[in-house]
C-alpha positions, 0 to 999 in steps of 0.5 A: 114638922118640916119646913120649906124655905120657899125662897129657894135657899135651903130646901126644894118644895116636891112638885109633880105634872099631870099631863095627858090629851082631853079625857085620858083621866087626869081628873080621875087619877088627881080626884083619887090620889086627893081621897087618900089619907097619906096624900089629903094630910100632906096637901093640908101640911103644904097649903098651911106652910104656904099660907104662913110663907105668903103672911111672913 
């Protein structure tokens, strides 16, 4: 499993920006990407690499 040295020293944790004007759908596009397989196991992946992170 890959790793991310959220320090900054090593590697780049990926990140991304939704933006747009009230009600153009951005909860509506983040609600569907969330519901895929691919996406929703990564966000597992990440939340636990950032909880080991924060406890040291």
């Amino acid at each position: 499993m890959e790793s991310w040295d959220l320090d900054g020293s090593s590697q780049r944790l990926p990140v991304s920006v939704l933006t747009g004007f009230l009600g153009s759908g951005k909860t509506t596009v983040l609600n569907y990407l969330i519901q895929q397989p691919a996406l929703s196991r990564a966000l597992v992946l990440i939340k636990e690499q950032l909880a080991e992170a924060a406890t040291g």
